[in-house]
PDB file with SEQRES, HELIX, SHEET and CRYST1 records, atoms N, CA, C and O in Angstrom:
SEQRES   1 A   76  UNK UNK UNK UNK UNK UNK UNK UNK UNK UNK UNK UNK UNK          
SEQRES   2 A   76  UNK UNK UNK UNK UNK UNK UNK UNK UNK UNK UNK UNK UNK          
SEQRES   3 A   76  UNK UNK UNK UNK UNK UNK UNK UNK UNK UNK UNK UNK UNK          
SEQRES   4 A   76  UNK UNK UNK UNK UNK UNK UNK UNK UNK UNK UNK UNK UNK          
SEQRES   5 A   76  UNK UNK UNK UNK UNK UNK UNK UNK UNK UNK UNK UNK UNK          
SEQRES   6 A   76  UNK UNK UNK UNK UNK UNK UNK UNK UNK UNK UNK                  
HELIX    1 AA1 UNK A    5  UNK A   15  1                                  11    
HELIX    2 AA2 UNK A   24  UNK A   27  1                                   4    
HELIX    3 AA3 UNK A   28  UNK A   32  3                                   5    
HELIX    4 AA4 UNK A   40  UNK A   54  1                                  15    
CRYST1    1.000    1.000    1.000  90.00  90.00  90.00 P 1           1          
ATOM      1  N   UNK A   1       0.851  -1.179   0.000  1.00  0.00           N  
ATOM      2  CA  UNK A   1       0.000   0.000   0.000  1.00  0.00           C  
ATOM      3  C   UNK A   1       0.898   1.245   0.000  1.00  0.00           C  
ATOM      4  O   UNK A   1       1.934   1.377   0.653  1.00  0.00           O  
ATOM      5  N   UNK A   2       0.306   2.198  -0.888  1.00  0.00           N  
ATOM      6  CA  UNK A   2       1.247   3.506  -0.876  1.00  0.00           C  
ATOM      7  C   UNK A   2       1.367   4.322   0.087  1.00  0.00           C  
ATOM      8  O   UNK A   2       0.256   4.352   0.615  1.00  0.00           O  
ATOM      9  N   UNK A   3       2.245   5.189   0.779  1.00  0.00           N  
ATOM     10  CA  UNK A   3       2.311   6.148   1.511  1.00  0.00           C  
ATOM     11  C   UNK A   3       1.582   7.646   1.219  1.00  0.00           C  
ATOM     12  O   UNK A   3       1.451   7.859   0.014  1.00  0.00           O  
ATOM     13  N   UNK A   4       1.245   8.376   1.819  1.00  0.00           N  
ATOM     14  CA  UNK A   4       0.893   9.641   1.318  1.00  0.00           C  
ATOM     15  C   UNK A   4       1.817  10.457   1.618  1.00  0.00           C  
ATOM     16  O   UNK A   4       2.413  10.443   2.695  1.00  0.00           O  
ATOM     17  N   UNK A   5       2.072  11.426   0.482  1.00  0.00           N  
ATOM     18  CA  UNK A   5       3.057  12.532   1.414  1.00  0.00           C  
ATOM     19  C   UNK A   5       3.928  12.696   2.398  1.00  0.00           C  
ATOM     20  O   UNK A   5       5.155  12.758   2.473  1.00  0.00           O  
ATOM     21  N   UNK A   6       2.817  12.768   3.319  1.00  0.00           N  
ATOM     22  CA  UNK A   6       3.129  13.435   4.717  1.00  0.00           C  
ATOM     23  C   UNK A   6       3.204  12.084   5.683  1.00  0.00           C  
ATOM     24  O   UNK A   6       3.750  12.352   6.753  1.00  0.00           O  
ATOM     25  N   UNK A   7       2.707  10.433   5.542  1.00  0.00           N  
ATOM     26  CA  UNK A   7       2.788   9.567   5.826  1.00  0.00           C  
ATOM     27  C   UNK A   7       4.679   9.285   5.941  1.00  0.00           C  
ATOM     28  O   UNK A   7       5.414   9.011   6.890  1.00  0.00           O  
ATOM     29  N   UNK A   8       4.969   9.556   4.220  1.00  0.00           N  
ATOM     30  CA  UNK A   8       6.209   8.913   4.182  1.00  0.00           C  
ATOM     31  C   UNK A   8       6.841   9.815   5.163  1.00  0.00           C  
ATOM     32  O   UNK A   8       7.330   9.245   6.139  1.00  0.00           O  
ATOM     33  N   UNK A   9       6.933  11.031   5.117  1.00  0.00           N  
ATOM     34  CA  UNK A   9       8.087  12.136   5.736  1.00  0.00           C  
ATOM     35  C   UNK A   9       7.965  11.666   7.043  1.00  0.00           C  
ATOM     36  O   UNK A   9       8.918  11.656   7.822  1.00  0.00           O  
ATOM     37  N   UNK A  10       6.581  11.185   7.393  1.00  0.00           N  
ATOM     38  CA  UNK A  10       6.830  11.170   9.296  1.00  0.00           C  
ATOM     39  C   UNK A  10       7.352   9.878   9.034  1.00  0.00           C  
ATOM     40  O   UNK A  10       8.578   9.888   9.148  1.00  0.00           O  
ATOM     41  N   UNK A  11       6.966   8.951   8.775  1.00  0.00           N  
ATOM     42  CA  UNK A  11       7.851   7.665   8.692  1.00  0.00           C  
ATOM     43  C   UNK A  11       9.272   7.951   8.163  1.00  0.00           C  
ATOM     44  O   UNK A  11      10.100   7.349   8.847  1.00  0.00           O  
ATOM     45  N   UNK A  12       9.855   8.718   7.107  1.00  0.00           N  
ATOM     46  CA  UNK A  12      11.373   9.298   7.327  1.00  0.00           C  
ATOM     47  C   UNK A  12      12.109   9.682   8.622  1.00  0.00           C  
ATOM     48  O   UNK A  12      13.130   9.153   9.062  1.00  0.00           O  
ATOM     49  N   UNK A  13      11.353  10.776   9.192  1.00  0.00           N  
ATOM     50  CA  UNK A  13      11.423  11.769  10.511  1.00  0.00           C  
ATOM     51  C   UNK A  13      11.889  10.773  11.470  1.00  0.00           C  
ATOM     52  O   UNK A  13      13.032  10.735  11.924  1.00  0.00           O  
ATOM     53  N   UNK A  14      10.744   9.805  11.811  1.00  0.00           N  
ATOM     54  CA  UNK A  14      11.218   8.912  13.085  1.00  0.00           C  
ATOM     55  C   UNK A  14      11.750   7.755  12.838  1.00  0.00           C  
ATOM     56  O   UNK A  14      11.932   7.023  13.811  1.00  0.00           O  
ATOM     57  N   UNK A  15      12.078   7.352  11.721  1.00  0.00           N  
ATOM     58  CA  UNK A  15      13.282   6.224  10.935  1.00  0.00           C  
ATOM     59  C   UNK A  15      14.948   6.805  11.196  1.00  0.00           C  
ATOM     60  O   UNK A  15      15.931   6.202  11.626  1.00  0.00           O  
ATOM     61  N   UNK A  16      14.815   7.925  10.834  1.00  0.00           N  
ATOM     62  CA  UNK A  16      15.880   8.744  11.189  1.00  0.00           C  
ATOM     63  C   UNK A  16      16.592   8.962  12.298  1.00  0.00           C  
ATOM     64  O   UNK A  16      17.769   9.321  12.340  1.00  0.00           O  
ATOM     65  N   UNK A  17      15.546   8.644  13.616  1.00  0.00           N  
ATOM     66  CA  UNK A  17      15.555   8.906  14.963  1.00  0.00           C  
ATOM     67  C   UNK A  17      15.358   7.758  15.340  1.00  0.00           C  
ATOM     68  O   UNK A  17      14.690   7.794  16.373  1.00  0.00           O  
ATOM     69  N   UNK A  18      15.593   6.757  15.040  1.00  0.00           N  
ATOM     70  CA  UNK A  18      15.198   5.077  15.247  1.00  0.00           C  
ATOM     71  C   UNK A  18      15.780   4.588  16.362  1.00  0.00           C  
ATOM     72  O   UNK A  18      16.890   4.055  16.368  1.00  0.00           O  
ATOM     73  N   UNK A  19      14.754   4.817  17.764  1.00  0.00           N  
ATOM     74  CA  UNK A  19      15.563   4.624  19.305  1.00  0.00           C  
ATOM     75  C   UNK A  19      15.135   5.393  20.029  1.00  0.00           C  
ATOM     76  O   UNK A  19      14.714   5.080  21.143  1.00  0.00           O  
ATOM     77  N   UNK A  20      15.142   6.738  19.513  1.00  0.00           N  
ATOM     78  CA  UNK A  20      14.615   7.998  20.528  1.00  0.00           C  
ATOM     79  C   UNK A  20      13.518   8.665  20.059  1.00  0.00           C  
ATOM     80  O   UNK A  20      13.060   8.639  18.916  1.00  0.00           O  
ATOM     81  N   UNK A  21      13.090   9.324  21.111  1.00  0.00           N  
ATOM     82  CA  UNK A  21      12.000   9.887  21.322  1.00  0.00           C  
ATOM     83  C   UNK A  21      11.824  10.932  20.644  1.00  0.00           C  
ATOM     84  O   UNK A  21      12.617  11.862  20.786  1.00  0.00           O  
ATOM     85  N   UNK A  22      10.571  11.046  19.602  1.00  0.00           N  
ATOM     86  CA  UNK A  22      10.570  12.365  18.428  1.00  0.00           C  
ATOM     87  C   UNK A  22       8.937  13.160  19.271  1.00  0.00           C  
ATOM     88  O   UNK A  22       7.758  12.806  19.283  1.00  0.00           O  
ATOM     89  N   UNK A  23       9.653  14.284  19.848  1.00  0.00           N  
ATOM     90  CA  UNK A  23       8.214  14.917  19.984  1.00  0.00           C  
ATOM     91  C   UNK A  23       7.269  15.034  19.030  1.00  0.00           C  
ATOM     92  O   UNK A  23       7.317  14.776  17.828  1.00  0.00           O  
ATOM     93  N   UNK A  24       6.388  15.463  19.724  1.00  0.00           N  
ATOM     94  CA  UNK A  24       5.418  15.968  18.995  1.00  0.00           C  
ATOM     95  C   UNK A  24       5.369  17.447  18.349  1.00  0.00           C  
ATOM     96  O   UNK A  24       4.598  17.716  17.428  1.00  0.00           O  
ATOM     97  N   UNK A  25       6.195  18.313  18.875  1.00  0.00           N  
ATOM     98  CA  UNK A  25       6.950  19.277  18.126  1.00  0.00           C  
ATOM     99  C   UNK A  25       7.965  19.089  17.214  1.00  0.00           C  
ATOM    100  O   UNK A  25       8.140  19.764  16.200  1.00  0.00           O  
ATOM    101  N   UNK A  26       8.583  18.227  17.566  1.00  0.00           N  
ATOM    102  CA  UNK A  26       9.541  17.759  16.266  1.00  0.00           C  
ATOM    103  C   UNK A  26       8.921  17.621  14.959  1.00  0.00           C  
ATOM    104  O   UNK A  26       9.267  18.025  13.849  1.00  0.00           O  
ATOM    105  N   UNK A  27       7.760  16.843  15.428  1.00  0.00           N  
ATOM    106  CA  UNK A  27       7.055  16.291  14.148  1.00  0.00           C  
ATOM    107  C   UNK A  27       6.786  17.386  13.212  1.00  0.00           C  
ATOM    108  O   UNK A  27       7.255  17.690  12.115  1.00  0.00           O  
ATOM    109  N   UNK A  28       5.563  18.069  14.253  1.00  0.00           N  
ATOM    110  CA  UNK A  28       4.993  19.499  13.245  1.00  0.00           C  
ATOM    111  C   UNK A  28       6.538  19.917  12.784  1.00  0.00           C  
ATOM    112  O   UNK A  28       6.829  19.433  11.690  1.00  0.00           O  
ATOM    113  N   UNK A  29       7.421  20.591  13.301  1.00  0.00           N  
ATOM    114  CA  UNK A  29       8.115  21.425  12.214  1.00  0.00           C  
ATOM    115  C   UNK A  29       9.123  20.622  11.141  1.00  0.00           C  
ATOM    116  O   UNK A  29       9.963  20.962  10.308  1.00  0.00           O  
ATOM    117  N   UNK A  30       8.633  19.520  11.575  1.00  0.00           N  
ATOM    118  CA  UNK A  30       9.670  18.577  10.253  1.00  0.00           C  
ATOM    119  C   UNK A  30       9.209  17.920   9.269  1.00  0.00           C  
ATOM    120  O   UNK A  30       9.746  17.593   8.211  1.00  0.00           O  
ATOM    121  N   UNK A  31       7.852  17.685   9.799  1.00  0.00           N  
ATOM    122  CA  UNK A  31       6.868  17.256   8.708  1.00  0.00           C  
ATOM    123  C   UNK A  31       5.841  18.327   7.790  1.00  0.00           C  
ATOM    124  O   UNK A  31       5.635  18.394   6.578  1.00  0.00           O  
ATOM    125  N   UNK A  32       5.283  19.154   9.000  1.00  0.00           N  
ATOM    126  CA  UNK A  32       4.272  20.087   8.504  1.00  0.00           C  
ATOM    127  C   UNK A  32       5.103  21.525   8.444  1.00  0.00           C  
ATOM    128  O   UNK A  32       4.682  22.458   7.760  1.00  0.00           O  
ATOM    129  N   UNK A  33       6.177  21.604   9.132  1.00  0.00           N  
ATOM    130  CA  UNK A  33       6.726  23.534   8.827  1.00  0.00           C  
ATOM    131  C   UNK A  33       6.818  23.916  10.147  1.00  0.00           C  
ATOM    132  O   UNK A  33       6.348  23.327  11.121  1.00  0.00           O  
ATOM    133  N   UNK A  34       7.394  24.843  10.122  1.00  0.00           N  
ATOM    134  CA  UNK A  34       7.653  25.390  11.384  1.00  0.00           C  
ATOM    135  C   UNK A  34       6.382  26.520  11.483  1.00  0.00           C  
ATOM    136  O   UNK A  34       6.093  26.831  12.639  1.00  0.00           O  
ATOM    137  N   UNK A  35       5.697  27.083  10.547  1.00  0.00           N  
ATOM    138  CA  UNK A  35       4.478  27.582  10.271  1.00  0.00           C  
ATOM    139  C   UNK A  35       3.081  27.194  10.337  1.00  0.00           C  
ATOM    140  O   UNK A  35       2.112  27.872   9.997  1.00  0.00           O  
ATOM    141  N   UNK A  36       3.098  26.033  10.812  1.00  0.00           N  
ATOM    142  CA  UNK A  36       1.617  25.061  10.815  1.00  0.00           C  
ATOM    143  C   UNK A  36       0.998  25.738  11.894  1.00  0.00           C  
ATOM    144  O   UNK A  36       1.546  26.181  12.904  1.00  0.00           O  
ATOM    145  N   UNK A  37       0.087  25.765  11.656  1.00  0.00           N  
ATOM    146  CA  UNK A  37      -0.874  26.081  12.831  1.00  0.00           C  
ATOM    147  C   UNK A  37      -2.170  25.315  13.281  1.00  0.00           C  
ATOM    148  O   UNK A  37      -3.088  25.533  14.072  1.00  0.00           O  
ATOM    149  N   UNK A  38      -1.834  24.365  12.451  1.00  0.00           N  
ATOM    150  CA  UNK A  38      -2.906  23.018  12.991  1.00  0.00           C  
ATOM    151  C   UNK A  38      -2.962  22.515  14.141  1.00  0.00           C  
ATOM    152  O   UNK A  38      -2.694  23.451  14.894  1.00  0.00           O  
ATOM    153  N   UNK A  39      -3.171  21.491  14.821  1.00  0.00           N  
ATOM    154  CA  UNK A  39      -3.159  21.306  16.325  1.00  0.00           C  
ATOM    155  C   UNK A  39      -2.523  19.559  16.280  1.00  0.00           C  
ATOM    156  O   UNK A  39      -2.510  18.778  15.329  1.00  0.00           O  
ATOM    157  N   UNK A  40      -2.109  19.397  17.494  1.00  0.00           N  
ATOM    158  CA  UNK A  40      -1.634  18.290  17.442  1.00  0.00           C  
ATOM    159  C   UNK A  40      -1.675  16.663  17.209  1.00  0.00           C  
ATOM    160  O   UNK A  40      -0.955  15.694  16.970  1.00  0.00           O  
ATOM    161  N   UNK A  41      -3.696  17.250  17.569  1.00  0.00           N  
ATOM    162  CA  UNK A  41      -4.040  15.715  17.140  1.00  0.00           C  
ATOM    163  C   UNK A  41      -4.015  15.018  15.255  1.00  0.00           C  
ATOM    164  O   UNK A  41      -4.256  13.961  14.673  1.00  0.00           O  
ATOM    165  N   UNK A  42      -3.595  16.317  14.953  1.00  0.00           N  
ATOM    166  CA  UNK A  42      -3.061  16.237  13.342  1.00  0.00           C  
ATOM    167  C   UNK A  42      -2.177  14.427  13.252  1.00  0.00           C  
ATOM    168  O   UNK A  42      -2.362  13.373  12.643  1.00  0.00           O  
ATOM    169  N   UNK A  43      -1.210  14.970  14.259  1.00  0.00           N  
ATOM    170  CA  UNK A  43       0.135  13.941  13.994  1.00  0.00           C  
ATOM    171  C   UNK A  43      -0.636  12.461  14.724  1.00  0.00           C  
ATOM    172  O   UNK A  43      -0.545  11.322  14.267  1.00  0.00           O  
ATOM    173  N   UNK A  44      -1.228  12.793  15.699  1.00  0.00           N  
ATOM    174  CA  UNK A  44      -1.819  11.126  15.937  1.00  0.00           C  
ATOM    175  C   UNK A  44      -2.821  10.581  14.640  1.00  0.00           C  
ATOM    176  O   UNK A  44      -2.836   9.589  13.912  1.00  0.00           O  
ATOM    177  N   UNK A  45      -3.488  11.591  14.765  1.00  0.00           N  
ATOM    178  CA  UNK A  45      -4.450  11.028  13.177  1.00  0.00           C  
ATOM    179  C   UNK A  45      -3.600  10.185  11.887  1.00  0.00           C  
ATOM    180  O   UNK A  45      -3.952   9.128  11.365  1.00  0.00           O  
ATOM    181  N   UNK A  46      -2.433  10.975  11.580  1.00  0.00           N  
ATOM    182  CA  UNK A  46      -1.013  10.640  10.715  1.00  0.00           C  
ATOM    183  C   UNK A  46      -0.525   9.594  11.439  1.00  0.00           C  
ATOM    184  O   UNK A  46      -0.341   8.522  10.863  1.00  0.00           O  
ATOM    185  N   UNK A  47      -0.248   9.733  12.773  1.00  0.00           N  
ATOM    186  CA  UNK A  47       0.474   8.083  13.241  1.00  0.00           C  
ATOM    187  C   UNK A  47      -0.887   6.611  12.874  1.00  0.00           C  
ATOM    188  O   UNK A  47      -0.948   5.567  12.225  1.00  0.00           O  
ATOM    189  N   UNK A  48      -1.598   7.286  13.616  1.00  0.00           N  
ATOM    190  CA  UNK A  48      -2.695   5.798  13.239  1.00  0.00           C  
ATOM    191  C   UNK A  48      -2.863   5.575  11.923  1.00  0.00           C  
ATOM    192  O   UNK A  48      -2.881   4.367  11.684  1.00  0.00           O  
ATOM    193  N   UNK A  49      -3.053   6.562  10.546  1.00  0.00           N  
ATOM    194  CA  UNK A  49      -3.310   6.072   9.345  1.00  0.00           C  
ATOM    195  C   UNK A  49      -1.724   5.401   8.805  1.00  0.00           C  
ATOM    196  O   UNK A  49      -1.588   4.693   7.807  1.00  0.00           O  
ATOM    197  N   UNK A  50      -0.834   5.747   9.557  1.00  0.00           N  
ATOM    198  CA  UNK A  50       0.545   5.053   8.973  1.00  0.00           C  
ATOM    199  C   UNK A  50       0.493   3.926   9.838  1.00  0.00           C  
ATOM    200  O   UNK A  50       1.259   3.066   9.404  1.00  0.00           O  
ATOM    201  N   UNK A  51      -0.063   3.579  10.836  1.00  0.00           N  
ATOM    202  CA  UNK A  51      -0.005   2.195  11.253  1.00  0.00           C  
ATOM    203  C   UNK A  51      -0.518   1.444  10.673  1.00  0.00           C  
ATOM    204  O   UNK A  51      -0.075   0.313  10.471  1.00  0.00           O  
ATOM    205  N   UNK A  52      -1.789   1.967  10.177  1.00  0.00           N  
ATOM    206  CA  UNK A  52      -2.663   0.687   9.747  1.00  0.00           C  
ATOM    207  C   UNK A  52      -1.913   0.078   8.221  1.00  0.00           C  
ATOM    208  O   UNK A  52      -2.077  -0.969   7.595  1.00  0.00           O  
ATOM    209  N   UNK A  53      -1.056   1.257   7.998  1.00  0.00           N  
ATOM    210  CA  UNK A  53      -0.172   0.732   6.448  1.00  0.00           C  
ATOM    211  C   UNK A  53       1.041  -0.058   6.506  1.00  0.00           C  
ATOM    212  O   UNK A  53       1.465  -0.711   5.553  1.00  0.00           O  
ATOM    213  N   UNK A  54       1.841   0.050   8.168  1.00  0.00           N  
ATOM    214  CA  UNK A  54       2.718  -0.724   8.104  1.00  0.00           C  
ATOM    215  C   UNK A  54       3.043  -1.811   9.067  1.00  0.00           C  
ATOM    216  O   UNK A  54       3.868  -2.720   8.980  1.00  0.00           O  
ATOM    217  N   UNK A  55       2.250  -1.522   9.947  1.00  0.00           N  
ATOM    218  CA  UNK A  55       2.138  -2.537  11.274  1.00  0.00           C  
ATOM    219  C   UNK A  55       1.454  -3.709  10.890  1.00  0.00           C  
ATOM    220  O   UNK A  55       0.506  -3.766  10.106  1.00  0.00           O  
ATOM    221  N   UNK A  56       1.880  -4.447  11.365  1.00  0.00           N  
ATOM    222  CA  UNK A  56       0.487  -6.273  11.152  1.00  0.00           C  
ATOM    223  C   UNK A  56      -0.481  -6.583  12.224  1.00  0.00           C  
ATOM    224  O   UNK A  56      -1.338  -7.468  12.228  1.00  0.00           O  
ATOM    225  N   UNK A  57      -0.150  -5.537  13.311  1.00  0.00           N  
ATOM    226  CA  UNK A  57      -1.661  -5.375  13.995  1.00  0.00           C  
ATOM    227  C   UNK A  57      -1.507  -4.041  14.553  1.00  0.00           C  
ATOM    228  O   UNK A  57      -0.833  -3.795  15.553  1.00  0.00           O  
ATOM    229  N   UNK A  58      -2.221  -3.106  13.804  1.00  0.00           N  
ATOM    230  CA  UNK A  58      -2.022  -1.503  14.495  1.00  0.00           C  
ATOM    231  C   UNK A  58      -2.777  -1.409  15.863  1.00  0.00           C  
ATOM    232  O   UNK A  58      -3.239  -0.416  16.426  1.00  0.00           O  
ATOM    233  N   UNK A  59      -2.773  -2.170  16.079  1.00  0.00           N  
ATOM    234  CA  UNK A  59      -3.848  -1.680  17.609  1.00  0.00           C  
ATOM    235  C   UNK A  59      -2.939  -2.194  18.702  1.00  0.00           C  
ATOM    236  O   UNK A  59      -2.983  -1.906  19.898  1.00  0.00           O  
ATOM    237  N   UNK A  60      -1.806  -3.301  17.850  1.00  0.00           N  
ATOM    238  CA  UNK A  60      -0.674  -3.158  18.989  1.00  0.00           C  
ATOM    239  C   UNK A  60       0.517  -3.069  18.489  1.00  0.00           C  
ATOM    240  O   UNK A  60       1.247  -4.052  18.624  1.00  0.00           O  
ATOM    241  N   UNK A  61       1.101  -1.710  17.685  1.00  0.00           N  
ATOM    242  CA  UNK A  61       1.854  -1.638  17.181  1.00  0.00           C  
ATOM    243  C   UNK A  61       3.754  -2.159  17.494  1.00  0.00           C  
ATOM    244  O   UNK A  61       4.182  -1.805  18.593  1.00  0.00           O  
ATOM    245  N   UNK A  62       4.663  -2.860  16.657  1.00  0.00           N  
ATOM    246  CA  UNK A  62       5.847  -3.030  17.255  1.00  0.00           C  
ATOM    247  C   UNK A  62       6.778  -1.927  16.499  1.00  0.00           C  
ATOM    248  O   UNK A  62       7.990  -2.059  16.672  1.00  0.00           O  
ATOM    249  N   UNK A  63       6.340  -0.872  15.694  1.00  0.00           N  
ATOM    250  CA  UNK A  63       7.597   0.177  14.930  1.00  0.00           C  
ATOM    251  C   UNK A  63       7.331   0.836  15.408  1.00  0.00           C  
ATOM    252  O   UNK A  63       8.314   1.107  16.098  1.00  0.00           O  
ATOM    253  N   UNK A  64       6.057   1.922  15.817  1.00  0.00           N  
ATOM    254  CA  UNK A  64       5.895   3.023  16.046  1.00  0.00           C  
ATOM    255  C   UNK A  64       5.284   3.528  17.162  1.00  0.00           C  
ATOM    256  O   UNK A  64       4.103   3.870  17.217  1.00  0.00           O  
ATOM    257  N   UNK A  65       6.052   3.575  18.021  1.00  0.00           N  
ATOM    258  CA  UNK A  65       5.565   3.371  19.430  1.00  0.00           C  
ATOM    259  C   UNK A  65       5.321   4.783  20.636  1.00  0.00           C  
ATOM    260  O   UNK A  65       6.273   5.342  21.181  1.00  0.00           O  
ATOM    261  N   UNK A  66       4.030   5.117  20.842  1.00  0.00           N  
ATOM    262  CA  UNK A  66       4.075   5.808  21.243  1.00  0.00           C  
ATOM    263  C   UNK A  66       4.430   6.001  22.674  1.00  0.00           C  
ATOM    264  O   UNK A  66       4.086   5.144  23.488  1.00  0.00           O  
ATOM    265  N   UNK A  67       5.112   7.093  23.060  1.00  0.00           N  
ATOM    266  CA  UNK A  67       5.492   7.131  24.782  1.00  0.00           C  
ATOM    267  C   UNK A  67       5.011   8.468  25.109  1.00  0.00           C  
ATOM    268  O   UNK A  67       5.076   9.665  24.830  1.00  0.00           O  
ATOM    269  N   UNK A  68       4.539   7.661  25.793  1.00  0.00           N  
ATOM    270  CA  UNK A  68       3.399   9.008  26.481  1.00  0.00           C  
ATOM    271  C   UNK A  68       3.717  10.170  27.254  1.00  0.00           C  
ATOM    272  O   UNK A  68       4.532  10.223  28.176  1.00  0.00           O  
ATOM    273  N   UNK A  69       3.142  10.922  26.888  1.00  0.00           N  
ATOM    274  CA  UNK A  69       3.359  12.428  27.186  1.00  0.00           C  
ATOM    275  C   UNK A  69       4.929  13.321  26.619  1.00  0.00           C  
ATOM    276  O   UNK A  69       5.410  14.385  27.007  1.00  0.00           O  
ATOM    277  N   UNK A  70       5.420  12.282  25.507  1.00  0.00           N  
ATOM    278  CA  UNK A  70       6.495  12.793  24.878  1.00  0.00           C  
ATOM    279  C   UNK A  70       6.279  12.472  23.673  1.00  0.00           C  
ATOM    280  O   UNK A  70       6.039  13.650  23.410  1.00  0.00           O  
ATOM    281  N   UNK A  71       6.129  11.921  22.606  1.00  0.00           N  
ATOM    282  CA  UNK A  71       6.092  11.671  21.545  1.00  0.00           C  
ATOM    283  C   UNK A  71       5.743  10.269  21.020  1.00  0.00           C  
ATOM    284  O   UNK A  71       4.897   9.401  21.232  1.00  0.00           O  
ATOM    285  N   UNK A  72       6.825  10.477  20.218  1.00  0.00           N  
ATOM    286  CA  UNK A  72       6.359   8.798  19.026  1.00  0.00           C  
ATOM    287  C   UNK A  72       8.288   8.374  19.461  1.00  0.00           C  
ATOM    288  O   UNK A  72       9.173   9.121  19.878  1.00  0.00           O  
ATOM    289  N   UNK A  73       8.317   6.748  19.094  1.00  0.00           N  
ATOM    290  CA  UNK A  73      10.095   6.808  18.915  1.00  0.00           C  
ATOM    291  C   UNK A  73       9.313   5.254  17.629  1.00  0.00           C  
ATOM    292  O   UNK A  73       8.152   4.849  17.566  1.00  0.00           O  
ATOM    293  N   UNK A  74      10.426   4.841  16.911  1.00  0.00           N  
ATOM    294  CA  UNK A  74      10.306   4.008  15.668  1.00  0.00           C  
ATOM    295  C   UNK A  74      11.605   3.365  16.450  1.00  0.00           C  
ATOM    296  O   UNK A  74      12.697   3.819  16.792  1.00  0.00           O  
ATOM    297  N   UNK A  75      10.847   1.879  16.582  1.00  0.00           N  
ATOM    298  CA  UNK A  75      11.965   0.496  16.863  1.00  0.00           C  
ATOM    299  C   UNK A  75      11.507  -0.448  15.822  1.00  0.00           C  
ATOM    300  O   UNK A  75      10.363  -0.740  15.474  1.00  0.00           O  
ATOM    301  N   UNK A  76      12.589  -0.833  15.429  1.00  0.00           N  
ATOM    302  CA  UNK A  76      12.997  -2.268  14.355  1.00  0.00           C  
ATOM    303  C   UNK A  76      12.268  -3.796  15.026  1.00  0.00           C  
ATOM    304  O   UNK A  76      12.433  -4.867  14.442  1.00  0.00           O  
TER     305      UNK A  76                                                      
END                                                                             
């Protein structure tokens, strides 16, 4: 299944960072701009539609893992 856009870049973003913890500010200005003014549940909406494309059960994901009250981190 294809990526969209903004799917692939956040999957770049925290591939890149593969181990540590990518805020949720990281995200917006690396994915969306340092100019976005959207709100944050943007990037969870973007994490769940990229799970369901690369995980084999998104409801318990093993790449993209969220840690709470800090961000997303991407493990192998």
């Amino acid at each position: 299944m294809a990526l969209a856009p903004k799917e692939f870049r956040l999957l770049h973003v925290l591939m890149e960072n593969r181990g540590r913890i990518v805020t949720r500010q990281m995200l917006l200005e690396k994915v969306w701009g340092y100019d976005f003014e959207g709100e944050h549940q943007t990037i969870s909406v973007h994490v769940r539609w990229l799970r369901e494309k690369i995980e084999i059960d998104p409801n318990n994901p093993r790449h993209i893992i969220t840690v709470r009250s800090r961000g997303y981190m991407f493990r192998e």
